[in-house]
C-alpha positions in Angstrom: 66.9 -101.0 78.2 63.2 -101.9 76.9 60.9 -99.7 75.6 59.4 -99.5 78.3 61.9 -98.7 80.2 63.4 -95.8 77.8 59.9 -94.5 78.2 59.5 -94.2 81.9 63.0 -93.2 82.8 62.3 -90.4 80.3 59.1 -89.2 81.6 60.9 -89.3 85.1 63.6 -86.8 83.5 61.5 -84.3 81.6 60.8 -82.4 84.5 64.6 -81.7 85.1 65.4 -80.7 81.7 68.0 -78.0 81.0 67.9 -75.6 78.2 71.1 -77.2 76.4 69.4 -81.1 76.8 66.5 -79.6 75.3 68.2 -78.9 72.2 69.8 -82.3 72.1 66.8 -84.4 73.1 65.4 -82.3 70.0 68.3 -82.7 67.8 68.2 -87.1 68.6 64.1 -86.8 68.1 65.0 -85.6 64.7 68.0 -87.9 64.0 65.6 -91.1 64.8 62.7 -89.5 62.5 65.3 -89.5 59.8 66.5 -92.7 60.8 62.9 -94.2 60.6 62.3 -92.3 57.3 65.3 -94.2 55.6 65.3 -97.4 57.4 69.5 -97.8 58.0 71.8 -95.8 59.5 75.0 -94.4 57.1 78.0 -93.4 58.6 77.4 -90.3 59.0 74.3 -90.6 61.0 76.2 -93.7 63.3 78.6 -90.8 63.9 75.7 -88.3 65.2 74.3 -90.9 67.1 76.9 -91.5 69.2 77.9 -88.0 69.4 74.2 -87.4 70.8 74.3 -90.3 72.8 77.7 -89.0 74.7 75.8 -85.5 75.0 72.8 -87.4 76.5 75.0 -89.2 78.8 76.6 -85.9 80.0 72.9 -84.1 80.2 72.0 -87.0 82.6 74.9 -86.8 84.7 74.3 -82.8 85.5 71.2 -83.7 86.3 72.6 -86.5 89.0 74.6 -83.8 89.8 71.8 -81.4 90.5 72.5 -78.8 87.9 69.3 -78.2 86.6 66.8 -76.0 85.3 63.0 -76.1 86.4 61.5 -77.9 83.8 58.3 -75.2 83.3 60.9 -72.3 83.6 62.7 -73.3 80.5 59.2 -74.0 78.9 58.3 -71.0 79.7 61.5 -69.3 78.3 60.6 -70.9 75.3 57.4 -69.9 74.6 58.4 -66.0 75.3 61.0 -66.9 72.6 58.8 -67.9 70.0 56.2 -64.7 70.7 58.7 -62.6 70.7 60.4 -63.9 67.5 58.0 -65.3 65.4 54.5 -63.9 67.2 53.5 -67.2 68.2 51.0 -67.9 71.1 
């Protein structure tokens, strides 16, 4: 898959996101900003890719599946989460 392609077929997605593929789309943002940062990828890291790459997998399937959240729900429930935590607006 192409840039491109990665790009799209994530836009088409966002809107379907679930609370639990929230955490690991964050979790692989951070992996590949580490990964950028260093430049390589130890053994450790090739062992949370693919870990993040099976979770990704299974995050797309529920969402072939149907079992989904509404995308601005779970934005919302996030933002409550954040005033209420840390008094951000």
């Amino acid at each position: 898959m192409n840039q491109l392609e990665l790009t799209e077929k994530i836009n088409q997605d966002l809107s379907q996101i679930t609370p639990n593929n929230l955490k690991i789309i964050a979790e692989f943002v951070q992996f590949i900003k580490q990964k950028q940062e260093t430049n390589f990828i130890t053994p450790e890291n090739q062992q949370k890719l693919e870990e993040l790459r099976q979770k990704i997998a299974i995050g797309t399937e529920q969402i072939a599946q149907g079992k989904i959240t509404d995308g601005e729900l779970v934005f919302k429930a996030l933002q409550d989460k954040l005033k209420h935590d840390y008094g951000v607006e």
